[in-house]
TIVEX-645658 format. One record per atom (N, C-alpha, C, O): chain; residue number from 1; atom name; residue in one letter; y, x negated, z. Coordinates in Angstrom, 1 decimal, padded with zeros to 4 digits. Layout:
// residues N
atom cadena A	num NUM	atomo CA	residuo A	c2 Y	c1 X	c3 Z
...
***
This chain:
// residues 74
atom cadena A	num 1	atomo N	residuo X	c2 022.8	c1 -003.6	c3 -032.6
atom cadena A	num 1	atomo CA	residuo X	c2 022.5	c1 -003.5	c3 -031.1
atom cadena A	num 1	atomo C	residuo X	c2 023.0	c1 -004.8	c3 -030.5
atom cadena A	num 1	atomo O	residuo X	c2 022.8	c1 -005.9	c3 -031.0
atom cadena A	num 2	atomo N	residuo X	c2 023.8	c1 -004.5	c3 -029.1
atom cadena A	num 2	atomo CA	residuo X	c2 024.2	c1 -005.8	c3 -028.7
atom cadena A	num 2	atomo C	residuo X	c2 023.2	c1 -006.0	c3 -027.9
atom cadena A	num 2	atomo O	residuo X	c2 022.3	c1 -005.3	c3 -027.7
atom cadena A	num 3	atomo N	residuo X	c2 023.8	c1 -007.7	c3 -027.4
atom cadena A	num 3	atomo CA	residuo X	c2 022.4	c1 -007.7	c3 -025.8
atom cadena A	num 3	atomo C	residuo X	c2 022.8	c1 -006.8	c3 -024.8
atom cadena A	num 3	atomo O	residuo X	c2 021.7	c1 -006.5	c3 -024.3
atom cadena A	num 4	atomo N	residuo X	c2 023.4	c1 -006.3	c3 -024.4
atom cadena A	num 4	atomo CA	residuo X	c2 023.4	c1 -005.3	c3 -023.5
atom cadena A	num 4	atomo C	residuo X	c2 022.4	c1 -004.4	c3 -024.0
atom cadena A	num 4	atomo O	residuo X	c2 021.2	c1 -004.7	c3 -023.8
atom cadena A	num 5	atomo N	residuo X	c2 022.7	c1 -003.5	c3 -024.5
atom cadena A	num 5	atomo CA	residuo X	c2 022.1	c1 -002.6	c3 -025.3
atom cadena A	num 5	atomo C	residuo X	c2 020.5	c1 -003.2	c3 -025.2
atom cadena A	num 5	atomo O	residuo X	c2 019.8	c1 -002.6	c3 -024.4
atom cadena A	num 6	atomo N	residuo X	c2 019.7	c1 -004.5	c3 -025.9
atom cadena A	num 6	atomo CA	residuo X	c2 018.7	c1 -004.8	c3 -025.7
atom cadena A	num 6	atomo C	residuo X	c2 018.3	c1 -004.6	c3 -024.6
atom cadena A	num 6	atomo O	residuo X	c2 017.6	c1 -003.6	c3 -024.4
atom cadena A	num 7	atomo N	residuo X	c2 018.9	c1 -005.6	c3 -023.2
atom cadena A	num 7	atomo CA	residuo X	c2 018.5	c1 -005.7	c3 -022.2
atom cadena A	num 7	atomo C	residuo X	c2 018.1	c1 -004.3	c3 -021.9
atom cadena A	num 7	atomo O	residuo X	c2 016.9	c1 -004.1	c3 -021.9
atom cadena A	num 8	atomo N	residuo X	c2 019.1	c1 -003.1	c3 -021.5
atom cadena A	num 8	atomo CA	residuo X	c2 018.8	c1 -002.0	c3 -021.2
atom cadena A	num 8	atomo C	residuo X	c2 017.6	c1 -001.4	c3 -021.7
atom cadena A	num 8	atomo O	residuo X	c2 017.3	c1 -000.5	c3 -021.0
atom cadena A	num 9	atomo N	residuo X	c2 016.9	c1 -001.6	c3 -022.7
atom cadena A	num 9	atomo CA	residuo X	c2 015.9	c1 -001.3	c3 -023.7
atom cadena A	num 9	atomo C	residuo X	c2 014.5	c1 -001.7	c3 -023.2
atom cadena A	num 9	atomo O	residuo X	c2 013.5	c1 -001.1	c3 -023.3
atom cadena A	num 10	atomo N	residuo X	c2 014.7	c1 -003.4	c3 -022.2
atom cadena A	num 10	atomo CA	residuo X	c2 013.6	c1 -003.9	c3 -022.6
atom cadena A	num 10	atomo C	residuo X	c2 012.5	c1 -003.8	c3 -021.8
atom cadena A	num 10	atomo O	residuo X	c2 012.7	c1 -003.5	c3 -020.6
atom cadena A	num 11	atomo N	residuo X	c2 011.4	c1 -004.0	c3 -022.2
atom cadena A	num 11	atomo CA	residuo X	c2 009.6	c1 -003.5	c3 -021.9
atom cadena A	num 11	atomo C	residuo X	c2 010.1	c1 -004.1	c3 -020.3
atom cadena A	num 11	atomo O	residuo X	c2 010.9	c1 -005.1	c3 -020.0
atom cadena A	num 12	atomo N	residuo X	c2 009.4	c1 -003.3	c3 -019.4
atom cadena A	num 12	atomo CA	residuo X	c2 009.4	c1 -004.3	c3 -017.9
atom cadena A	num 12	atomo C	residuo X	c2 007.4	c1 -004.0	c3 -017.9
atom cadena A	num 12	atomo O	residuo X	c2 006.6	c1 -003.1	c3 -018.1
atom cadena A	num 13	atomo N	residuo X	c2 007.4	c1 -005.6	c3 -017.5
atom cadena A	num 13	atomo CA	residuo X	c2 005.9	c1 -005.9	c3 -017.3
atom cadena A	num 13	atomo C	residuo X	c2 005.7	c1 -005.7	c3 -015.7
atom cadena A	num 13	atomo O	residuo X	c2 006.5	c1 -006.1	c3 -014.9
atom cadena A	num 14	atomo N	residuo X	c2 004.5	c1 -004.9	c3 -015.4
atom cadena A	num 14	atomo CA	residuo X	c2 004.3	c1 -004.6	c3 -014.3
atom cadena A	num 14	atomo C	residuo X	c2 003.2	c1 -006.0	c3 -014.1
atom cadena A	num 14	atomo O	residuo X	c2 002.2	c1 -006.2	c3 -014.7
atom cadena A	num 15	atomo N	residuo X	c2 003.8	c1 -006.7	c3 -012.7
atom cadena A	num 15	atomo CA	residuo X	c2 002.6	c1 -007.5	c3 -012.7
atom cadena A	num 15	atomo C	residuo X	c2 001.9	c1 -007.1	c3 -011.3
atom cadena A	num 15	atomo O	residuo X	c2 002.1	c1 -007.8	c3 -010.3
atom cadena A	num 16	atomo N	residuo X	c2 001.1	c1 -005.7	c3 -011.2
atom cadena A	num 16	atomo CA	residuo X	c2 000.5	c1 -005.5	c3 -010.4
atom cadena A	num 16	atomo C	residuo X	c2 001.1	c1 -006.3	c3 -008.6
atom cadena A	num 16	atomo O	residuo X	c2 002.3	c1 -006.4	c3 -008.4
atom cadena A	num 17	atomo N	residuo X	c2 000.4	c1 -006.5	c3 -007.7
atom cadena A	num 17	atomo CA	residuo X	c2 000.7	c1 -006.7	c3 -006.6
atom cadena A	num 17	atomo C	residuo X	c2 001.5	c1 -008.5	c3 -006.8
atom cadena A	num 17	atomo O	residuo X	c2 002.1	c1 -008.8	c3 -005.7
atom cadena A	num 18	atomo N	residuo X	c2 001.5	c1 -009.1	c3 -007.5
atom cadena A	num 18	atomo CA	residuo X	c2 001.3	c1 -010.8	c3 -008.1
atom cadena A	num 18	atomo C	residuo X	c2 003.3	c1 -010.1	c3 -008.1
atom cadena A	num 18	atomo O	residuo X	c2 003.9	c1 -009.2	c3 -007.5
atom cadena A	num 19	atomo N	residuo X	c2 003.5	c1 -011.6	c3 -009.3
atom cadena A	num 19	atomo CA	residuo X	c2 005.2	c1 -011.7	c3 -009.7
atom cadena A	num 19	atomo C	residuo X	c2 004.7	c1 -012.4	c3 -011.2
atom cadena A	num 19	atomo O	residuo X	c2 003.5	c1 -012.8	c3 -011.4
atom cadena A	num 20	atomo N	residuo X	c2 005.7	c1 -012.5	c3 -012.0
atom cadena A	num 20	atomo CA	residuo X	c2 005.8	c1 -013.1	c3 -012.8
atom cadena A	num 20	atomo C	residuo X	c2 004.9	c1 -014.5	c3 -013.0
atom cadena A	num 20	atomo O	residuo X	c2 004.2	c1 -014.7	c3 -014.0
atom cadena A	num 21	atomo N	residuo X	c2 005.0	c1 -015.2	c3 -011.9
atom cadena A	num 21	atomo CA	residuo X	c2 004.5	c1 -016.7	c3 -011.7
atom cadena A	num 21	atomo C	residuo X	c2 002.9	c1 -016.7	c3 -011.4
atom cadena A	num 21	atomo O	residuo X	c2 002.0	c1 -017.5	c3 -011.6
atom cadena A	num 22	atomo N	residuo X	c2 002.7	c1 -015.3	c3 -010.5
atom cadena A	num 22	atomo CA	residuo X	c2 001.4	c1 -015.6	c3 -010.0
atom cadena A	num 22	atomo C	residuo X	c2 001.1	c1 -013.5	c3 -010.5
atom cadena A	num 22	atomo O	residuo X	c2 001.3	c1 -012.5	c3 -009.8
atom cadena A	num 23	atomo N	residuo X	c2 000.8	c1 -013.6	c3 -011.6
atom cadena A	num 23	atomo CA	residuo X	c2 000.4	c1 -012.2	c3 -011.5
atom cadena A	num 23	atomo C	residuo X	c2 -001.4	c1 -011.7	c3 -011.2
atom cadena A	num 23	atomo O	residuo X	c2 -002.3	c1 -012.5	c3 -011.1
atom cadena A	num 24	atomo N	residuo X	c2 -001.5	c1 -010.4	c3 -011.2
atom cadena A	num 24	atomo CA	residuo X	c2 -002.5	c1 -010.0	c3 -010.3
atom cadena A	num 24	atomo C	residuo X	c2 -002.9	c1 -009.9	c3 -009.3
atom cadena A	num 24	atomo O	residuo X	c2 -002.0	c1 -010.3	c3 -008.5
atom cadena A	num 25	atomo N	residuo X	c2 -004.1	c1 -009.4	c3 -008.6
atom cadena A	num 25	atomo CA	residuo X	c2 -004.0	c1 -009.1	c3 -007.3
atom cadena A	num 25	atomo C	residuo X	c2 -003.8	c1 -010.3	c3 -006.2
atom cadena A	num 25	atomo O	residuo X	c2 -004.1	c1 -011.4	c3 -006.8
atom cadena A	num 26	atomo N	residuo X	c2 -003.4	c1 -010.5	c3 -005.1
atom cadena A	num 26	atomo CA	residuo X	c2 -004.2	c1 -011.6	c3 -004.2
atom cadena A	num 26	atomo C	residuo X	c2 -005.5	c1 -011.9	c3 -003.5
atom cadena A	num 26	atomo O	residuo X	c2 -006.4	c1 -011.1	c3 -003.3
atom cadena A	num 27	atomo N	residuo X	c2 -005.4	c1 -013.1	c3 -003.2
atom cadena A	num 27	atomo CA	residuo X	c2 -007.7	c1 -012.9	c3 -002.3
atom cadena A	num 27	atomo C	residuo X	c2 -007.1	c1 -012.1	c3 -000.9
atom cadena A	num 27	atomo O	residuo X	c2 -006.1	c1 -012.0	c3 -000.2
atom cadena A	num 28	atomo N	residuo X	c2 -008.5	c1 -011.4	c3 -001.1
atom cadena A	num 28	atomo CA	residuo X	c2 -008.7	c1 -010.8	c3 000.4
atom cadena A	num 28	atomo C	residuo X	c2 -008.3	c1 -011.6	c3 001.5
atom cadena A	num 28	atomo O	residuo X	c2 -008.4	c1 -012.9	c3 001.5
atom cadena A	num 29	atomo N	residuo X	c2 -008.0	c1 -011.1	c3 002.3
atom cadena A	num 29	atomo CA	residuo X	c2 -007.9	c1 -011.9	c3 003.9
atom cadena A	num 29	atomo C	residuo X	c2 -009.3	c1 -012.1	c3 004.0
atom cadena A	num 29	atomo O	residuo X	c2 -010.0	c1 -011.2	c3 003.6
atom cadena A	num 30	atomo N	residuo X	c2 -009.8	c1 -013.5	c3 004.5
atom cadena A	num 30	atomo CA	residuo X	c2 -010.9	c1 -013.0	c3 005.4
atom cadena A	num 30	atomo C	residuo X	c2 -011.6	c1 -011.9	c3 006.9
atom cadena A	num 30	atomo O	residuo X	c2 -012.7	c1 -011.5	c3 007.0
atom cadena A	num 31	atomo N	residuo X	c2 -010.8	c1 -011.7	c3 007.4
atom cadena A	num 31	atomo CA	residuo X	c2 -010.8	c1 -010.4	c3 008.2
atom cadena A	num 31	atomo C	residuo X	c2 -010.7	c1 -009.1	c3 007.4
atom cadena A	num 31	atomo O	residuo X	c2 -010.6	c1 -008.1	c3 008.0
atom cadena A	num 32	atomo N	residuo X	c2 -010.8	c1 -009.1	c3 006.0
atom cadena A	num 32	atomo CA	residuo X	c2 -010.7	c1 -007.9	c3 005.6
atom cadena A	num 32	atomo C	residuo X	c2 -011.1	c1 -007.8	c3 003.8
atom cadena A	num 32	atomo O	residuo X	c2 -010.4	c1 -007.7	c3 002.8
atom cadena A	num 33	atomo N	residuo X	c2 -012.5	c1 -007.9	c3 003.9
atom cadena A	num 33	atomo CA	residuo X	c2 -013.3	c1 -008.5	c3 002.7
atom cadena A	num 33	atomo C	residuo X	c2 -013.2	c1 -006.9	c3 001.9
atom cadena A	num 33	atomo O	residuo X	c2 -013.0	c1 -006.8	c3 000.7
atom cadena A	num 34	atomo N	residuo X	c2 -013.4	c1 -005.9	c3 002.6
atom cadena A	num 34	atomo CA	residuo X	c2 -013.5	c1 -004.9	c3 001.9
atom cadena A	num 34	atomo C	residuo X	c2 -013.8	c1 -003.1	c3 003.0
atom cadena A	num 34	atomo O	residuo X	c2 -013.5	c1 -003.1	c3 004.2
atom cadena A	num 35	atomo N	residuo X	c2 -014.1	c1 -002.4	c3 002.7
atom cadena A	num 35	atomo CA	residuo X	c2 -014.0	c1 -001.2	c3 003.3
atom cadena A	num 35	atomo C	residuo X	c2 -014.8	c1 -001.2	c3 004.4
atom cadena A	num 35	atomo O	residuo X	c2 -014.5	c1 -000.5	c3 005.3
atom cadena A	num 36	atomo N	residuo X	c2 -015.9	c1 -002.0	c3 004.5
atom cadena A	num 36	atomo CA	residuo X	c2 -016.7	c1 -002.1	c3 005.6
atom cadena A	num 36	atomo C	residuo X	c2 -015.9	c1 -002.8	c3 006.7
atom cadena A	num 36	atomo O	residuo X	c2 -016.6	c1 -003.0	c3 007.7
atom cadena A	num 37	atomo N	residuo X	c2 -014.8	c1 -003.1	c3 006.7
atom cadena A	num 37	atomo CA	residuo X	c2 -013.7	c1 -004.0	c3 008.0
atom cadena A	num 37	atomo C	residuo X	c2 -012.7	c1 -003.2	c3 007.8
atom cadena A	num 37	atomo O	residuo X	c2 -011.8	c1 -003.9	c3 007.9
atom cadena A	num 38	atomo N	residuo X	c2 -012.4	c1 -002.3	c3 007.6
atom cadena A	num 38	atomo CA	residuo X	c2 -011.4	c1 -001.0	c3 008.3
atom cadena A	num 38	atomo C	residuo X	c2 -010.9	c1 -001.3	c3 009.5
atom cadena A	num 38	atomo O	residuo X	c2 -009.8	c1 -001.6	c3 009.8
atom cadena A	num 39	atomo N	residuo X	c2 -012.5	c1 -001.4	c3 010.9
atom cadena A	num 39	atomo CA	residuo X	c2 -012.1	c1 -001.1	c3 012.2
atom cadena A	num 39	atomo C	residuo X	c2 -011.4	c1 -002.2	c3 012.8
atom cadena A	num 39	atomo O	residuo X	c2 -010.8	c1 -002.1	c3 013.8
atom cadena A	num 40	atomo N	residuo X	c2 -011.5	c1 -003.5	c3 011.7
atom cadena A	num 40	atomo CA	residuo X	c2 -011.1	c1 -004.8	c3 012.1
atom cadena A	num 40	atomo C	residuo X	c2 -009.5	c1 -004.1	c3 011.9
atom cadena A	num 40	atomo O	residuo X	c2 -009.0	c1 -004.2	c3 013.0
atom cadena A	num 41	atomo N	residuo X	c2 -008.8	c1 -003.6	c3 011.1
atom cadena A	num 41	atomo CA	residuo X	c2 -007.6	c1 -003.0	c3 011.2
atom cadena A	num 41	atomo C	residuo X	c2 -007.3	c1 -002.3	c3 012.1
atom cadena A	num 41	atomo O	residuo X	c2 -006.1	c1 -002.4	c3 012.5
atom cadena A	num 42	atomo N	residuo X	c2 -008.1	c1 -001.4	c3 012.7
atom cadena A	num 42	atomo CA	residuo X	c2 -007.8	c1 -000.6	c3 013.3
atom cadena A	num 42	atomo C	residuo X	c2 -007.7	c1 -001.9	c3 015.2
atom cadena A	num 42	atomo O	residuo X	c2 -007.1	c1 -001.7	c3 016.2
atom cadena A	num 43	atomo N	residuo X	c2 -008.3	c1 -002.8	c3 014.9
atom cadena A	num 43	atomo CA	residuo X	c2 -008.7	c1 -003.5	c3 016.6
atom cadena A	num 43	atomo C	residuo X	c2 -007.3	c1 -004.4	c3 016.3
atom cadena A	num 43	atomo O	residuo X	c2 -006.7	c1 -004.6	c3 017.4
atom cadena A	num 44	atomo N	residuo X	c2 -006.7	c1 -004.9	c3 015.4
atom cadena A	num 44	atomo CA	residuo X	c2 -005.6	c1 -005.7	c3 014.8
atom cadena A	num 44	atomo C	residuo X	c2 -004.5	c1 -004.6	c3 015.6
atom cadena A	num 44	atomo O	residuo X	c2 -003.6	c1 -005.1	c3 016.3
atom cadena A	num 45	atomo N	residuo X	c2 -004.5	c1 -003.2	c3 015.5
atom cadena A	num 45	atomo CA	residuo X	c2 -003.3	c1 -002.7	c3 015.8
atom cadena A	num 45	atomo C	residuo X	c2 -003.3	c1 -002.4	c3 017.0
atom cadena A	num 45	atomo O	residuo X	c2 -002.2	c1 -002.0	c3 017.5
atom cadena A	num 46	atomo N	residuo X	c2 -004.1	c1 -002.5	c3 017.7
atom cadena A	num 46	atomo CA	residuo X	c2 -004.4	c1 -001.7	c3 019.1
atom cadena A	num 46	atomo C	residuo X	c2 -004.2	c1 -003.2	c3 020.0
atom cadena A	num 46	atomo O	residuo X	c2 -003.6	c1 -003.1	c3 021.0
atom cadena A	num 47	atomo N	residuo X	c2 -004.8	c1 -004.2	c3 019.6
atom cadena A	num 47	atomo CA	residuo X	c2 -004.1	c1 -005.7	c3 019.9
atom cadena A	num 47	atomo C	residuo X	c2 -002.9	c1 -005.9	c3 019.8
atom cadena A	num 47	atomo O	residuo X	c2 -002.5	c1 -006.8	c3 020.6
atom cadena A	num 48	atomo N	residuo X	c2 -002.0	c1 -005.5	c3 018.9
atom cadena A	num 48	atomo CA	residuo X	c2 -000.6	c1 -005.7	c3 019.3
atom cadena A	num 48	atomo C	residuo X	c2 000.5	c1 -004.6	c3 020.0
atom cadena A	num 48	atomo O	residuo X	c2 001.7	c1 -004.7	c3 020.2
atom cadena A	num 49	atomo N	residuo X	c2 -000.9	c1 -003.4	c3 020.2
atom cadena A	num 49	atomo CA	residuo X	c2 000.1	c1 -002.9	c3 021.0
atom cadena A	num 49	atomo C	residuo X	c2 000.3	c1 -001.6	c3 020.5
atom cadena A	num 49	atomo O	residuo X	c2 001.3	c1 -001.0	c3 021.0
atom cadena A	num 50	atomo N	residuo X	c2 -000.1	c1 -001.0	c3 019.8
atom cadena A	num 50	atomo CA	residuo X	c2 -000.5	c1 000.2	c3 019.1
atom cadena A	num 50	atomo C	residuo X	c2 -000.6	c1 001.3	c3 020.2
atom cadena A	num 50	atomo O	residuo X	c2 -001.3	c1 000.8	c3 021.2
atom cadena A	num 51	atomo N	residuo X	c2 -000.3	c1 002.2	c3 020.3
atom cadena A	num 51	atomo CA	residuo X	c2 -001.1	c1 003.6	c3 020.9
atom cadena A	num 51	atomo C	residuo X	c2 -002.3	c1 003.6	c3 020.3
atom cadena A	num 51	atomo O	residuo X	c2 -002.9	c1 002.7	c3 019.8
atom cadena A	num 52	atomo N	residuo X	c2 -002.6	c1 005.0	c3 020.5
atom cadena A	num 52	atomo CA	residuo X	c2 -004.0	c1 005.7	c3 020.2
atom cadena A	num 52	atomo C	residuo X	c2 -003.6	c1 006.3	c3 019.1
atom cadena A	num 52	atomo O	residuo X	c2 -003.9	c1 005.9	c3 018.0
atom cadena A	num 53	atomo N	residuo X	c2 -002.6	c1 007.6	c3 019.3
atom cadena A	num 53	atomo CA	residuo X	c2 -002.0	c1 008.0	c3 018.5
atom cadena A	num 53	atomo C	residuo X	c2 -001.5	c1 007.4	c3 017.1
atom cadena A	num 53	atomo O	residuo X	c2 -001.7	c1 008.0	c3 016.0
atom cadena A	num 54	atomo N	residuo X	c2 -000.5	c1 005.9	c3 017.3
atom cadena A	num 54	atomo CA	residuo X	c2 000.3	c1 005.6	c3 016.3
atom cadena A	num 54	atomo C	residuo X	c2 -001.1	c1 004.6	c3 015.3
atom cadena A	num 54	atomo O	residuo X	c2 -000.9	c1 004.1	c3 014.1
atom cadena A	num 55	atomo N	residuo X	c2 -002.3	c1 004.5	c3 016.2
atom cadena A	num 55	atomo CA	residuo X	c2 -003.4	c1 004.1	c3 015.2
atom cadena A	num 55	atomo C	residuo X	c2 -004.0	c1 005.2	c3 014.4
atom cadena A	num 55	atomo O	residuo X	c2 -004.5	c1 005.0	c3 013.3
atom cadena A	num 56	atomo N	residuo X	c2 -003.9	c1 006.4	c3 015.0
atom cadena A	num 56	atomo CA	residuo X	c2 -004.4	c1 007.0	c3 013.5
atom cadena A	num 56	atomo C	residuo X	c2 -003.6	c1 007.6	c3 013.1
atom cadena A	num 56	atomo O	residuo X	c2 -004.1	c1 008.4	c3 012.3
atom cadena A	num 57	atomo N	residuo X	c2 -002.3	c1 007.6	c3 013.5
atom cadena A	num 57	atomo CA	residuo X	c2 -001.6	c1 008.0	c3 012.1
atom cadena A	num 57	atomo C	residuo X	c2 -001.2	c1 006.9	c3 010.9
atom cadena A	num 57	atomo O	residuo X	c2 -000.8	c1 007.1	c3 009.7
atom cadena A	num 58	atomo N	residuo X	c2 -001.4	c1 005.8	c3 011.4
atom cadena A	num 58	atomo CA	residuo X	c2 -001.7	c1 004.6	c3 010.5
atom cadena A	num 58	atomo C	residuo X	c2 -003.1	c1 005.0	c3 009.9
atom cadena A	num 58	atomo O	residuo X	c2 -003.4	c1 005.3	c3 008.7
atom cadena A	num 59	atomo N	residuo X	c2 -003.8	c1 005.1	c3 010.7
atom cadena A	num 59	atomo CA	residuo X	c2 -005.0	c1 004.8	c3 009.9
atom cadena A	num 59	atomo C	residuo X	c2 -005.7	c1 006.3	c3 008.8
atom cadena A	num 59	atomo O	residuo X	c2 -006.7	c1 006.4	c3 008.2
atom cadena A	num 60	atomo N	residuo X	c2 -004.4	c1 007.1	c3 009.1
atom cadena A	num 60	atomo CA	residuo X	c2 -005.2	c1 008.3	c3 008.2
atom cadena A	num 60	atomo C	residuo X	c2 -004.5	c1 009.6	c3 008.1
atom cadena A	num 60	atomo O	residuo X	c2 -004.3	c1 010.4	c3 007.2
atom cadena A	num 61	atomo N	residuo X	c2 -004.0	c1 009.6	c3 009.8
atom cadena A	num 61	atomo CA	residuo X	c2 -003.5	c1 011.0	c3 009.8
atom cadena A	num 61	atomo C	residuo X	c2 -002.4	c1 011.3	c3 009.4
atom cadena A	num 61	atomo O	residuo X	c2 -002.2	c1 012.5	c3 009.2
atom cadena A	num 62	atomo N	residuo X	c2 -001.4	c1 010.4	c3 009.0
atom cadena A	num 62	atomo CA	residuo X	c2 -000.7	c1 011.1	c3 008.1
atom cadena A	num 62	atomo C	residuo X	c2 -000.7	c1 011.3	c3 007.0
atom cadena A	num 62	atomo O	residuo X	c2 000.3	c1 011.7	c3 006.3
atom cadena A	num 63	atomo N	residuo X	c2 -001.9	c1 010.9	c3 006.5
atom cadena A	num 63	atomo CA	residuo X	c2 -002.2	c1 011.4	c3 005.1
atom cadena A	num 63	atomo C	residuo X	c2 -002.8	c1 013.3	c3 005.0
atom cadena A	num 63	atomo O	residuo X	c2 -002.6	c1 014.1	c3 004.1
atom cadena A	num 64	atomo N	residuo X	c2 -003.7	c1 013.4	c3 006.4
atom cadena A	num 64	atomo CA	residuo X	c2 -004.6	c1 014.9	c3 006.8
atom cadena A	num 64	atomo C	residuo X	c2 -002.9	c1 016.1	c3 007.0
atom cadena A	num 64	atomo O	residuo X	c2 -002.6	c1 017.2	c3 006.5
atom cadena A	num 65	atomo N	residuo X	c2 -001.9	c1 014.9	c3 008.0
atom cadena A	num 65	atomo CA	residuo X	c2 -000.6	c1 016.2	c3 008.1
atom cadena A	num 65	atomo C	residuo X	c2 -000.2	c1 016.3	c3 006.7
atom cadena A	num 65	atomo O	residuo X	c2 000.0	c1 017.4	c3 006.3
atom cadena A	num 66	atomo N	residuo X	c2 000.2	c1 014.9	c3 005.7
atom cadena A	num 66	atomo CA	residuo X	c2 001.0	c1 015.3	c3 005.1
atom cadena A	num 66	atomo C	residuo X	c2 000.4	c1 016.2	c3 003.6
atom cadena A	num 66	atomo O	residuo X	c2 001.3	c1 016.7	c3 002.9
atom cadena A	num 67	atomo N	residuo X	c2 -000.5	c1 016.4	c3 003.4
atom cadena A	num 67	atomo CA	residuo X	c2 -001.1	c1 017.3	c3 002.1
atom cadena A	num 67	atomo C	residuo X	c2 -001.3	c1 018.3	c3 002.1
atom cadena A	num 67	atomo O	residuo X	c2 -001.4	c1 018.8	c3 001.0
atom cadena A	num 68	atomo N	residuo X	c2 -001.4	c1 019.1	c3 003.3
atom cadena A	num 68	atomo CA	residuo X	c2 -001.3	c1 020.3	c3 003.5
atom cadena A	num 68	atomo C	residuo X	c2 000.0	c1 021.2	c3 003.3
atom cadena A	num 68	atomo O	residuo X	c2 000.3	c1 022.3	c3 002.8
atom cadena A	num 69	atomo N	residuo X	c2 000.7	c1 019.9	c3 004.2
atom cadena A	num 69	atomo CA	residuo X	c2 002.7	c1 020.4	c3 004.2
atom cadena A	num 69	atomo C	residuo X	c2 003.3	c1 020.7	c3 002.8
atom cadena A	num 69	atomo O	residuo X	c2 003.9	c1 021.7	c3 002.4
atom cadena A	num 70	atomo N	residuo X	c2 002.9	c1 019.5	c3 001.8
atom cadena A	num 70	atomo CA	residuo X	c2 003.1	c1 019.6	c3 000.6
atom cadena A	num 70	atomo C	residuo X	c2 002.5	c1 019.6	c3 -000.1
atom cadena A	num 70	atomo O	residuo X	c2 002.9	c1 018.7	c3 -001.0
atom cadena A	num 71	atomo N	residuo X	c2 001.3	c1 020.2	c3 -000.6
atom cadena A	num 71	atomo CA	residuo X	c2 000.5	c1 020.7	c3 -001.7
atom cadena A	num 71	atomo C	residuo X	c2 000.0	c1 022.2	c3 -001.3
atom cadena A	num 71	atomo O	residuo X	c2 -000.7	c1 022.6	c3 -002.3
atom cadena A	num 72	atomo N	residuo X	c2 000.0	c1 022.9	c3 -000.5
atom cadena A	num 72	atomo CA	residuo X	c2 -000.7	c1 023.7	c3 000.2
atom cadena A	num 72	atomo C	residuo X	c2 -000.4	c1 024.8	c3 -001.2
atom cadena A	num 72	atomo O	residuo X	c2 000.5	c1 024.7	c3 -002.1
atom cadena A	num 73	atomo N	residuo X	c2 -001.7	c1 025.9	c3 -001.0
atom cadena A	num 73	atomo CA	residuo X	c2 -002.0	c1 026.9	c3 -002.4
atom cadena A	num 73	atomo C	residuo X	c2 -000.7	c1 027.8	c3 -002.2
atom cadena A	num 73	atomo O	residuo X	c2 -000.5	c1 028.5	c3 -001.2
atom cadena A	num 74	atomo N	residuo X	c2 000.0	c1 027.7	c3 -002.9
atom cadena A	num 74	atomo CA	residuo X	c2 001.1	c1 028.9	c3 -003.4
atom cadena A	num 74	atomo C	residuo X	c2 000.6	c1 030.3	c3 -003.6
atom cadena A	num 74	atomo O	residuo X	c2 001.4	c1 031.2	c3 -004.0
***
């Protein structure tokens, strides 16, 4: 086996959201400790200028359009 061949072969380490140097997750924002600060996302987008609309398709609806479109019962 040459190194080519190796290289092509070799294990890739997933380092989660991190890199190599810094792997694993990062800290929370403070504005966003956990699921209870959602709406803090939701007041972040609407402060820079967000519609009504383009906040909840961020915030959900295109997950409600899109599963229907593509998983729907055969």
């Amino acid at each position: 086996m040459d190194g080519e061949e190796i290289n092509q072969n070799a294990i890739q380490i997933d380092y989660g959201e991190g890199s190599a140097a810094a792997p694993g997750f990062p800290d929370m924002p403070d504005w966003f400790e956990g699921k209870q600060h959602f709406l803090n996302i939701v007041a972040g987008l609407q402060k820079t200028g967000f519609s009504e609309t383009e906040v909840h398709a961020i915030m959900g609806n295109n997950w409600f359009r899109f599963f229907p479109e593509n998983f729907a019962a055969v």
